[in-house]
KEPA-125157 format. One record per residue (C-alpha): residue number from 1; chain; y, x, z. Coordinates in Angstrom, 1 decimal, always signed. Layout:
> NUM, A, Y, X, Z
...
***
This chain:
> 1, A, -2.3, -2.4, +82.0
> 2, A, -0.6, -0.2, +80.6
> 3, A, +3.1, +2.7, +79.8
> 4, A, +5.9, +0.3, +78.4
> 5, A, +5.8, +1.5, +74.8
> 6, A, +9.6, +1.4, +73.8
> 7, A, +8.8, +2.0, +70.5
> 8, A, +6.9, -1.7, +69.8
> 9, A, +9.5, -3.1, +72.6
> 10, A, +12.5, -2.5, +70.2
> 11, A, +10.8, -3.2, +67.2
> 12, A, +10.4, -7.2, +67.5
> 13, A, +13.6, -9.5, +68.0
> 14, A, +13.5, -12.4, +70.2
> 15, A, +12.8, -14.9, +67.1
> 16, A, +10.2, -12.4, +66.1
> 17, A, +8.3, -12.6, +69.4
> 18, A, +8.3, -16.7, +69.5
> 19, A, +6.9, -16.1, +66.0
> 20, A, +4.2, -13.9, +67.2
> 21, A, +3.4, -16.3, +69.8
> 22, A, +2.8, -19.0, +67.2
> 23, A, +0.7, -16.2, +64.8
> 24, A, -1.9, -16.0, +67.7
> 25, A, -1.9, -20.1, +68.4
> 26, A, -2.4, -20.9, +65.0
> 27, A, -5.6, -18.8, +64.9
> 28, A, -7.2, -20.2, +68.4
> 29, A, -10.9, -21.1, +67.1
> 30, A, -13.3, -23.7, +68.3
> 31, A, -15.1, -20.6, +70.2
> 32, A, -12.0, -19.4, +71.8
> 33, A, -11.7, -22.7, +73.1
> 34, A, -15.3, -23.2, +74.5
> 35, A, -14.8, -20.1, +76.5
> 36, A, -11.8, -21.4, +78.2
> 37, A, -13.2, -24.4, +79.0
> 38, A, -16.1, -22.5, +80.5
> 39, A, -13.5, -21.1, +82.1
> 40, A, -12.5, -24.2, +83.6
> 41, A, -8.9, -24.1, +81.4
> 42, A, -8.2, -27.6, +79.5
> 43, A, -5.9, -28.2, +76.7
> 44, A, -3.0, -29.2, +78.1
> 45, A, -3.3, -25.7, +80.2
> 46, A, -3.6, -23.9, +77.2
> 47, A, -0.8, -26.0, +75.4
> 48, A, +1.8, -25.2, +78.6
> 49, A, +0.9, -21.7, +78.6
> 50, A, +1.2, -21.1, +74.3
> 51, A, -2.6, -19.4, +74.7
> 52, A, -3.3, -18.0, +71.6
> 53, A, -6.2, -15.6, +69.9
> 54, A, -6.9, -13.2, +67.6
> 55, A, -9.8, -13.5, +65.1
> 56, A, -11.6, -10.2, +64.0
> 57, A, -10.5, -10.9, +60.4
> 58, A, -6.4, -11.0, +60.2
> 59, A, -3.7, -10.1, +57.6
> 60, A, -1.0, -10.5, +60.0
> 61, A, +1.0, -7.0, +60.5
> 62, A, +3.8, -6.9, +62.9
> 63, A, +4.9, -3.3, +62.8
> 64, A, +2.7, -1.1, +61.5
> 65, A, -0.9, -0.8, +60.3
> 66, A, -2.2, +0.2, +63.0
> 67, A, -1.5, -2.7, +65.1
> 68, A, -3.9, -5.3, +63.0
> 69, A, -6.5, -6.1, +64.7
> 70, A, -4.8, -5.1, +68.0
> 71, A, -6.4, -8.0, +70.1
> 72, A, -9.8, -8.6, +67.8
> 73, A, -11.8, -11.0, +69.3
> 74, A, -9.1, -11.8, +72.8
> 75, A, -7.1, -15.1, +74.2
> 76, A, -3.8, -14.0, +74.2
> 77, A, -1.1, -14.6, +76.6
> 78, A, +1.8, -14.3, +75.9
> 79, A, +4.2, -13.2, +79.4
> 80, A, +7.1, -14.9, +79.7
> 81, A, +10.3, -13.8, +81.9
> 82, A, +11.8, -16.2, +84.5
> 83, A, +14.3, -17.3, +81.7
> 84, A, +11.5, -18.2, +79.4
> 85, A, +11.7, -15.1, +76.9
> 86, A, +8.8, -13.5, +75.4
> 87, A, +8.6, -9.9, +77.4
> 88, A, +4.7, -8.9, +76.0
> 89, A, +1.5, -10.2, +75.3
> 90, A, -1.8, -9.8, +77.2
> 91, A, -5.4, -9.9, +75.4
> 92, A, -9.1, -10.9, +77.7
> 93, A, -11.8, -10.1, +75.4
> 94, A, -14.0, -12.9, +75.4
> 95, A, -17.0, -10.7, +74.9
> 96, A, -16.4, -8.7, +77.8
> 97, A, -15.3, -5.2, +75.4
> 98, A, -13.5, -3.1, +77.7
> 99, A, -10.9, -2.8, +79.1
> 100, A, -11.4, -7.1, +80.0
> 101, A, -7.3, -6.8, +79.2
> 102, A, -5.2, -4.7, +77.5
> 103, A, -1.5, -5.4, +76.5
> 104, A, +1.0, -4.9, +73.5
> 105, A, +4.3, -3.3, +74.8
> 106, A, +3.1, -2.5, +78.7
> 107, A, +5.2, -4.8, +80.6
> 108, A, +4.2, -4.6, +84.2
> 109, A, +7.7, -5.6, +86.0
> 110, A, +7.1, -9.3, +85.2
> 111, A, +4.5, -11.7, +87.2
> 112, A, +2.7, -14.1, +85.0
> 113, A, +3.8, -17.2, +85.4
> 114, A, +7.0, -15.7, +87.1
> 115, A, +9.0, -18.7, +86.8
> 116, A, +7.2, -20.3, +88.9
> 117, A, +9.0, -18.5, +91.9
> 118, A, +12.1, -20.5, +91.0
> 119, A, +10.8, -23.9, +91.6
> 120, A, +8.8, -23.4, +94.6
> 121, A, +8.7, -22.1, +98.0
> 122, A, +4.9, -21.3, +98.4
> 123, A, +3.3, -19.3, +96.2
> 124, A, -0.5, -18.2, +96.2
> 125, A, -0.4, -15.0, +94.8
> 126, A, -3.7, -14.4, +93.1
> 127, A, -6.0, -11.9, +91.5
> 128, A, -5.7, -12.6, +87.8
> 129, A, -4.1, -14.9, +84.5
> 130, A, -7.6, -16.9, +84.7
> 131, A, -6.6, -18.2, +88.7
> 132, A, -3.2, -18.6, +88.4
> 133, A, -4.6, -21.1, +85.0
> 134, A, -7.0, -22.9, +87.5
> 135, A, -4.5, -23.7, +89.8
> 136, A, -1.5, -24.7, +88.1
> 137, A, -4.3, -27.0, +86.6
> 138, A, -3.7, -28.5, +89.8
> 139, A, -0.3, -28.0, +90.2
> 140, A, -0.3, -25.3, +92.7
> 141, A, +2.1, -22.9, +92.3
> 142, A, +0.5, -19.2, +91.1
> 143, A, +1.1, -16.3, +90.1
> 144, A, -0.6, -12.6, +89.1
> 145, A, +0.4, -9.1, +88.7
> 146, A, -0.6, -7.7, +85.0
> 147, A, -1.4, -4.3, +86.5
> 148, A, -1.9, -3.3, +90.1
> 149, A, +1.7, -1.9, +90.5
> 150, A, +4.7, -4.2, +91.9
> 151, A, +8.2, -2.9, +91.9
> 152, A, +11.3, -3.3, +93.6
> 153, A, +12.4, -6.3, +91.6
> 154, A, +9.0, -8.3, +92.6
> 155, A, +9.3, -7.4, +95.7
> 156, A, +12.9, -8.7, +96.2
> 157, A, +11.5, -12.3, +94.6
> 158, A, +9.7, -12.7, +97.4
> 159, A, +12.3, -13.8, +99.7
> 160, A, +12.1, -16.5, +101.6
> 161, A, +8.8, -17.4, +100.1
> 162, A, +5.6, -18.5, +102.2
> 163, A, +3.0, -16.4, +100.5
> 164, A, -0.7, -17.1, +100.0
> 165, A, -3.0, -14.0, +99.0
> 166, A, -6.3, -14.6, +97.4
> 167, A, -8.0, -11.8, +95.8
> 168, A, -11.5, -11.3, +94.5
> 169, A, -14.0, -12.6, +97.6
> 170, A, -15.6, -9.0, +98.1
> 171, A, -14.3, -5.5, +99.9
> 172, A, -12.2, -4.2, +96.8
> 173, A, -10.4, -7.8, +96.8
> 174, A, -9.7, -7.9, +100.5
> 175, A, -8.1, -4.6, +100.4
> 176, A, -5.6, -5.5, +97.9
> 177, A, -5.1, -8.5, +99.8
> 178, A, -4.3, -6.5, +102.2
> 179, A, -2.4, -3.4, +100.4
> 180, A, -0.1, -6.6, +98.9
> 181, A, +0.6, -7.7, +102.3
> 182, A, +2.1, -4.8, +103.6
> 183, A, +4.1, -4.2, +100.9
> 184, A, +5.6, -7.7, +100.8
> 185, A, +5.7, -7.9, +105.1
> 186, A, +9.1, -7.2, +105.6
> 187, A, +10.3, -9.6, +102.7
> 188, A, +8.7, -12.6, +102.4
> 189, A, +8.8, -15.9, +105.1
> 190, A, +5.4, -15.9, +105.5
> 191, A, +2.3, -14.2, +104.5
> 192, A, -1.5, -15.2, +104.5
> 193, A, -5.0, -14.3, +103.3
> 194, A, -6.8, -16.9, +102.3
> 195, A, -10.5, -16.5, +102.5
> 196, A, -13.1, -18.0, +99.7
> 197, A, -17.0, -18.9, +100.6
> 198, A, -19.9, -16.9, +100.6
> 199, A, -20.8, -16.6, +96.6
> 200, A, -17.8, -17.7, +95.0
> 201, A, -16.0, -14.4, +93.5
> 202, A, -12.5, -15.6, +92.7
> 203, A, -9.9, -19.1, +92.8
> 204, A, -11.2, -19.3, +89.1
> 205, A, -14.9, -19.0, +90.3
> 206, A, -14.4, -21.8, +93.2
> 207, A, -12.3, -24.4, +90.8
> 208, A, -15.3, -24.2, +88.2
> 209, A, -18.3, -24.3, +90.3
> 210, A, -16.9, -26.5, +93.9
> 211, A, -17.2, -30.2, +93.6
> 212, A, -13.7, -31.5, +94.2
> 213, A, -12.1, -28.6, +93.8
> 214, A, -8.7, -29.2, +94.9
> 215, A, -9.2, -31.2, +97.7
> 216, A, -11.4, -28.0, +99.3
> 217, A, -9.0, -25.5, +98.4
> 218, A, -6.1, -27.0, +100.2
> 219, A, -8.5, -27.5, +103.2
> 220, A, -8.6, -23.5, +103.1
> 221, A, -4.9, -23.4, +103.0
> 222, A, -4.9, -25.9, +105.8
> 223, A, -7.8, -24.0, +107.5
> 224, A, -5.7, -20.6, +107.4
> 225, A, -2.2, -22.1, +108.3
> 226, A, -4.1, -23.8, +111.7
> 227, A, -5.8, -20.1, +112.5
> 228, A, -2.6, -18.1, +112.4
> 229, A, -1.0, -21.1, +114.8
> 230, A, -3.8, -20.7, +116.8
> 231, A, -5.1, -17.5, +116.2
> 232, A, -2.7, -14.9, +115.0
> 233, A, -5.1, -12.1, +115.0
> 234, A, -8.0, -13.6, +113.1
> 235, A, -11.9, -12.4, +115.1
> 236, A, -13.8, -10.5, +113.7
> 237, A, -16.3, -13.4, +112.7
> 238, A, -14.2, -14.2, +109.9
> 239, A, -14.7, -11.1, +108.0
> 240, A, -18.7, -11.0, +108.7
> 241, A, -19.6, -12.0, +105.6
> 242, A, -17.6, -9.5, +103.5
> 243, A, -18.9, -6.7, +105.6
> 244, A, -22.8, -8.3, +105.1
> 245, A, -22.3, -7.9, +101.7
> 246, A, -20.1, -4.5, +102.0
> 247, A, -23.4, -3.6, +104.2
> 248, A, -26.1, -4.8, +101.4
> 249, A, -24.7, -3.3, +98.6
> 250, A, -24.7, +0.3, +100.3
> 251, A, -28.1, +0.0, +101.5
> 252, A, -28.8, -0.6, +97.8
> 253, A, -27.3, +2.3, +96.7
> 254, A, -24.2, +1.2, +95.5
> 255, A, -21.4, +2.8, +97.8
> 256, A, -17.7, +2.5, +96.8
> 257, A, -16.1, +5.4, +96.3
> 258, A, -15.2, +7.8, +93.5
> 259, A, -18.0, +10.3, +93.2
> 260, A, -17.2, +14.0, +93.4
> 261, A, -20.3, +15.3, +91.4
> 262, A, -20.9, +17.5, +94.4
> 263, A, -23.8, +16.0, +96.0
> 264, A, -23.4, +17.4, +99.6
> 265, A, -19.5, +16.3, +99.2
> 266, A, -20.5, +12.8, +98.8
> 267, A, -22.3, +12.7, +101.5
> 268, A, -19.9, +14.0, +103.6
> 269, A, -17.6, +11.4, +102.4
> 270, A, -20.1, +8.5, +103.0
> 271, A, -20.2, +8.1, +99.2
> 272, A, -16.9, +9.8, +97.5
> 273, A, -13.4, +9.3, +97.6
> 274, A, -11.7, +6.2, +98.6
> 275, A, -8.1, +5.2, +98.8
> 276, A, -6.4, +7.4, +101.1
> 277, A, -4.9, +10.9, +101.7
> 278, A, -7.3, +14.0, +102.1
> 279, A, -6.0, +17.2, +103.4
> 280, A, -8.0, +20.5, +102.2
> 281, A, -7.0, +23.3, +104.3
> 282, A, -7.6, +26.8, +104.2
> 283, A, -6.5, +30.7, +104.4
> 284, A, -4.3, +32.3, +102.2
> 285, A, -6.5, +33.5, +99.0
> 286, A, -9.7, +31.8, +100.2
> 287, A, -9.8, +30.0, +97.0
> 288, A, -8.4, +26.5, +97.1
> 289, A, -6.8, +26.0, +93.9
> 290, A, -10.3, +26.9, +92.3
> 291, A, -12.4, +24.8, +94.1
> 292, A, -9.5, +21.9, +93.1
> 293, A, -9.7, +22.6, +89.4
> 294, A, -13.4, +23.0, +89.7
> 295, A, -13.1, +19.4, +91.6
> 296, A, -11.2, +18.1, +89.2
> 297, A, -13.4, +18.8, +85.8
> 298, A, -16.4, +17.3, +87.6
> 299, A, -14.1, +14.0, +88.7
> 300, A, -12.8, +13.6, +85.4
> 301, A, -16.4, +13.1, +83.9
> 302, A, -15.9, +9.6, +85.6
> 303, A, -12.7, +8.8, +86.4
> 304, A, -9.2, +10.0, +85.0
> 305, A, -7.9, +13.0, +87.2
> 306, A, -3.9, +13.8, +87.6
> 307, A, -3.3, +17.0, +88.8
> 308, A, -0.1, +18.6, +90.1
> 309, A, +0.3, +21.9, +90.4
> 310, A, +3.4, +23.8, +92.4
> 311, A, +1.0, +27.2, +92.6
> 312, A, -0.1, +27.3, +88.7
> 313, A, +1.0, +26.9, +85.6
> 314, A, -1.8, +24.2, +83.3
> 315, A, -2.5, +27.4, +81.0
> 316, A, -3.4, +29.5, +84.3
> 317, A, -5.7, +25.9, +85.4
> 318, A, -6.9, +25.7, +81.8
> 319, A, -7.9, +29.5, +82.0
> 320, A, -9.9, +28.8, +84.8
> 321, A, -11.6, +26.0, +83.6
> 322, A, -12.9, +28.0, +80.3
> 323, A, -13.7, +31.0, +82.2
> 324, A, -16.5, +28.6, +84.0
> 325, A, -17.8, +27.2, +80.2
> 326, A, -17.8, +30.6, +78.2
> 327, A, -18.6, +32.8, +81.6
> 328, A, -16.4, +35.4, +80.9
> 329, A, -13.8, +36.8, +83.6
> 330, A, -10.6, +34.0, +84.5
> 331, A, -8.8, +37.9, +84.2
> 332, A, -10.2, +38.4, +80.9
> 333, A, -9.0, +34.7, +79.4
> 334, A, -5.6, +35.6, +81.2
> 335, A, -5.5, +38.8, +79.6
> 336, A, -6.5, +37.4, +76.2
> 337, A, -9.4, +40.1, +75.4
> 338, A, -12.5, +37.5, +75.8
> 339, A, -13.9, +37.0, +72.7
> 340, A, -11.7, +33.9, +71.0
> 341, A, -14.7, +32.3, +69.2
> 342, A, -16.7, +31.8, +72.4
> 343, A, -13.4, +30.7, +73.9
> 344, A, -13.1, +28.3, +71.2
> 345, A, -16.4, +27.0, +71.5
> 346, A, -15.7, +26.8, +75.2
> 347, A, -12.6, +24.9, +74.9
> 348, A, -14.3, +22.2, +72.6
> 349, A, -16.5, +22.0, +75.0
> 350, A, -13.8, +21.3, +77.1
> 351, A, -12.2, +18.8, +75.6
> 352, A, -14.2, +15.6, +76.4
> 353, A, -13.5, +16.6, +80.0
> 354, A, -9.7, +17.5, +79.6
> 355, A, -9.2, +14.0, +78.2
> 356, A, -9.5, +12.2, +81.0
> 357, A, -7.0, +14.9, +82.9
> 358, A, -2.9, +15.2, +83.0
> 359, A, -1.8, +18.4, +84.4
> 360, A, +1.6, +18.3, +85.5
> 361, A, +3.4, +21.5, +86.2
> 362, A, +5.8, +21.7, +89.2
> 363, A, +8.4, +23.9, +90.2
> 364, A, +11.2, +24.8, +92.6
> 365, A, +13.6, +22.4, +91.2
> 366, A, +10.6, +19.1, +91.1
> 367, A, +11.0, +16.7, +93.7
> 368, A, +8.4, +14.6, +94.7
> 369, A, +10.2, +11.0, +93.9
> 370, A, +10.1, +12.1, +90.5
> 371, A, +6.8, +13.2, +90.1
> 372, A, +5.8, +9.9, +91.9
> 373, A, +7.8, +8.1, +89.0
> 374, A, +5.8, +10.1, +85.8
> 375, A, +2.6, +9.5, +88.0
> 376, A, +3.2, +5.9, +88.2
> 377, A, +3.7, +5.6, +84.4
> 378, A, +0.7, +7.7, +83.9
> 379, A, -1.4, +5.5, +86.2
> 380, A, +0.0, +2.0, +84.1
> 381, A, -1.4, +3.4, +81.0
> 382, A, -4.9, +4.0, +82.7
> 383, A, -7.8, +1.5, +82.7
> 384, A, -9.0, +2.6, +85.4
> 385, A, -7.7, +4.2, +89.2
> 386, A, -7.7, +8.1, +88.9
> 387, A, -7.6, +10.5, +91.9
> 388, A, -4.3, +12.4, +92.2
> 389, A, -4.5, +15.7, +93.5
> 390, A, -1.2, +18.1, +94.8
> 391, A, -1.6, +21.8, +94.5
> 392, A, -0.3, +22.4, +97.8
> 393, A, +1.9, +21.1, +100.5
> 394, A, +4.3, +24.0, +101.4
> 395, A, +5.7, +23.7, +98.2
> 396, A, +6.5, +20.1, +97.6
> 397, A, +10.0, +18.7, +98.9
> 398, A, +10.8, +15.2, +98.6
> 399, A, +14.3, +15.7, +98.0
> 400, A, +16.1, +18.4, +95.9
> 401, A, +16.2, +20.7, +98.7
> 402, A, +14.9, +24.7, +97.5
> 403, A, +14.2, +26.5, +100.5
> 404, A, +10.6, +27.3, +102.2
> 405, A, +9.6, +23.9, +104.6
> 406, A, +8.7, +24.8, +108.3
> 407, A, +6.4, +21.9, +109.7
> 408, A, +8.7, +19.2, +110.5
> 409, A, +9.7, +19.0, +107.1
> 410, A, +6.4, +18.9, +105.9
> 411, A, +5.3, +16.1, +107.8
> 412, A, +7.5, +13.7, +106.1
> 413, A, +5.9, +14.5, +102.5
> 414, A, +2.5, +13.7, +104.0
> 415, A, +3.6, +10.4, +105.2
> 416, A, +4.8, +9.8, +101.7
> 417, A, +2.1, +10.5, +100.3
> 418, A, -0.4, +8.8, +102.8
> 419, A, +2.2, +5.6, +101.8
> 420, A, +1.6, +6.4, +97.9
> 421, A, -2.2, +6.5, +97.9
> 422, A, -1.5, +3.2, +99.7
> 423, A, +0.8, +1.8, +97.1
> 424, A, -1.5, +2.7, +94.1
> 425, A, -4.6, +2.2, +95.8
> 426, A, -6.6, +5.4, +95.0
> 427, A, -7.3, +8.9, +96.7
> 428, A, -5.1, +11.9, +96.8
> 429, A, -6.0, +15.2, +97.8
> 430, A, -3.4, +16.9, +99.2
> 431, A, -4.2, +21.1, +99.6
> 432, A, -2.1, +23.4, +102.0
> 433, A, -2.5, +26.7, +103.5
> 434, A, -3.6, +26.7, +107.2
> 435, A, -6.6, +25.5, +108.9
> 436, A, -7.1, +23.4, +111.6
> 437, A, -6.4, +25.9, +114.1
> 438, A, -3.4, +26.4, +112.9
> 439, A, -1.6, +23.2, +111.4
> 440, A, +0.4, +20.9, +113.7
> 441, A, -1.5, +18.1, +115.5
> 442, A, +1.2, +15.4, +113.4
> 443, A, +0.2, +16.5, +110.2
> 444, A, -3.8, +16.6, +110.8
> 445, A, -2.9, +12.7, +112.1
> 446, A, -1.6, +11.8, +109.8
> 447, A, -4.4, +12.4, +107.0
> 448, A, -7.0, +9.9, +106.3
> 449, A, -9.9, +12.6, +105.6
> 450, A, -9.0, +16.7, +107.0
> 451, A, -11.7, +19.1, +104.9
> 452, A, -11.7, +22.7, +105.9
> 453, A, -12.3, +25.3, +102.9
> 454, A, -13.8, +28.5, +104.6
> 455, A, -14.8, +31.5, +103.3
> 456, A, -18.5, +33.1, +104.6
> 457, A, -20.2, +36.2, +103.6
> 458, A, -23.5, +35.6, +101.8
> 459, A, -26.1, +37.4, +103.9
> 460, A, -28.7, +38.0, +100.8
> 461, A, -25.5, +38.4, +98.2
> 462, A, -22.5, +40.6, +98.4
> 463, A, -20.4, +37.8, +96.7
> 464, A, -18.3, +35.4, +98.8
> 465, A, -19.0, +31.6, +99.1
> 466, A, -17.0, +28.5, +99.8
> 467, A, -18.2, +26.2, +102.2
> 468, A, -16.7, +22.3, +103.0
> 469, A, -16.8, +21.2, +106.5
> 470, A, -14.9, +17.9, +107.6
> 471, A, -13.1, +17.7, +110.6
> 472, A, -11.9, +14.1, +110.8
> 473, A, -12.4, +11.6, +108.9
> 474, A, -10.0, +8.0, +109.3
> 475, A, -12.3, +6.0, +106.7
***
């Protein structure tokens, strides 16, 4: 939901932030109200949880001028730590504006409702604020992440705990049911997915629309605890449904995945990129770092793109990119004798695209558990899941070792990264030199999607072009 910003973080005392939480209860309206109870939240839900709002018209000003106006037109929650201090605050717009939720500081270490985990054993962990409301309406113990991330800390809480996972009722929710699960496998007691009916999207969907509630939604706890007795490999017949509905929406068009802009791509991935590692191999010089940028400017028209680069420095990318808009020579940008008003134009042509795209450069003495830590904080301040693309594999060491890596050693930064795309739940793209022919067998196994770059000779054209052809593919 968003970077901790260290800068509002130091500026409010602990008083101050109690006083904040009052500001936004004070201005909760008579429509801010309605939609919670739409929402299925009564008042002594909203009274427990200090839910507050911000009207579009305020003279309240808590740091700067900027700020007012910060949550126009949102419920606000405020996030409490297990020791009942005021870490952030977290705004739904009730008139769907994106983003749905946004936060103040940037928090994302803290659960909602963490404290929670200190008076019960069993937790359902659940998809969002609104279903962790609907069921400590019923006094089941919930909680939510505030972003998709978990760290260390929250994984550690889950000790001893029985866990119940209940995520959106559709293939993106079931993934991150899953995703969680792995993560919190070798830490919690127990671990479960709990499975909502056909229709209903979410716990706060099924406690608003399903007579009684309650009563059913502890017969689904019931109903899962007696299949994993019974059946600790649930059949296949359970997850029928969810692949109907997986099934309908691609026949309608409407294919998951992150679209590549390259029509022929798309296809080749059944619809674009999803979470996962993709290996682009090719000979030395055949062009992959060009075909990446050039990847990357038509991804970023959708989705946010962060790009690391070992090979390149981001003026040497950036040169590439404006040599495609103003059609002069990449050589001729580098060399700084292009015309600079057609390069101008070019670059503010540019820069819609180049907003959505963080270039990180690499070098001999970057490690890849550091970039993963400035990725991770680029990713929190994101609304949205961006593809993550490495510019190339020789090159990247996970520790602070210097010296070239032979094959074994390269294997273990693929795993890594196979586990990151995993963590965050997006697509990298992962470039090395080699093709198929000549990478090891572990490395190629280790790749969810293997894409071959190959050079061919044009047979009506002199110039060269670049041709995609998958090998494998473990979606």
């Amino acid at each position: 939901m968003g970077e901790v910003n260290k800068t509002i973080q130091g500026s409010f005392s602990e008083d101050e932030m109690l006083k904040l939480v009052k500001y936004y209860q004070d201005q909760i309206t008579e429509e801010a109200i309605l939609y919670l109870k739409e929402r299925g939240i009564e008042q002594d839900i909203i009274e427990k949880f200090n839910i507050g709002y911000e009207k579009d018209k305020i003279g309240f000003q808590p740091y700067q001028k900027d700020f007012k106006g910060y949550f126009r037109n949102r419920i606000v929650f405020p996030l409490f730590t297990k020791d009942k201090r005021v870490a952030d605050f977290i705004g739904r717009s009730i008139d769907d504006k994106e983003p749905k939720y946004k936060s103040l500081i940037g928090v994302h270490d803290i659960f909602f409702n963490e404290n929670v985990m200190r008076k019960s054993d069993d937790v359902v962990f659940c998809n969002s604020i609104f279903d962790v409301l609907s069921l400590e309406q019923v006094n089941l113990p919930a909680i939510c992440m505030v972003d998709n991330q978990v760290t260390e800390e929250q994984i550690n809480q889950m000790k001893g705990k029985r866990v119940f996972f209940c995520f959106g009722n559709d293939e993106i929710g079931r993934r991150e049911s899953i995703r969680l699960a792995k993560i919190f496998e070798a830490h919690a007691k127990e671990l479960y997915v709990i499975r909502l009916p056909q229709g209903l999207k979410d716990i706060n969907d099924f406690f608003v629309r399903v007579k009684d509630p309650l009563d059913q939604f502890v017969k689904l706890i019931n109903i899962t605890l007696e299949e994993s007795i019974y059946r600790p490999i649930a059949s296949d017949d359970k997850n029928l449904i969810i692949y109907q509905e997986e099934y309908n929406k691609r026949h309608k068009g409407n294919v998951t995945g992150i679209k590549t802009s390259y029509q022929d791509l798309d296809s080749l991935l059944v619809g674009g990129l999803q979470e996962g590692l993709y290996l682009i191999g090719g000979n030395v010089s055949v062009g992959k770092t060009t075909f990446l940028k050039q990847l990357t400017d038509q991804i970023a028209k959708n989705v946010p793109v962060i790009y690391v680069s070992w090979d390149m420095t981001s003026f040497e990318l950036w040169a590439r990119s404006i040599a495609r808009l103003s059609r002069h020579p990449v050589q001729a940008i580098l060399a700084g004798s292009a015309p600079i008003k057609e390069i101008q134009m070019a670059n503010q042509k540019y820069a819609e695209i180049a907003s959505k795209i963080w270039t990180i450069e690499a070098n001999i003495t970057s490690n890849l558990h550091e970039i993963a830590i400035y990725i991770n904080k680029i990713i929190q301040s994101l609304n949205s899941k961006p593809v993550v693309i490495f510019d190339y594999l020789q090159r990247i060491h996970i520790t602070d070792e210097k010296s070239p890596l032979n094959s074994e050693q390269q294997l273990p930064v693929v795993y890594h990264l196979n586990s990151l795309s995993r963590t965050w739940g997006l697509p990298i793209i992962l470039a090395t030199t080699g093709t198929d022919v000549d990478l090891p067998y572990d490395i190629l196994a280790s790749v969810d999607v293997y894409l071959s770059l190959e050079q061919k000779m044009n047979a009506k054209k002199p110039s060269l072009i670049l041709e995609l052809k998958k090998i494998g593919m473990g979606h």
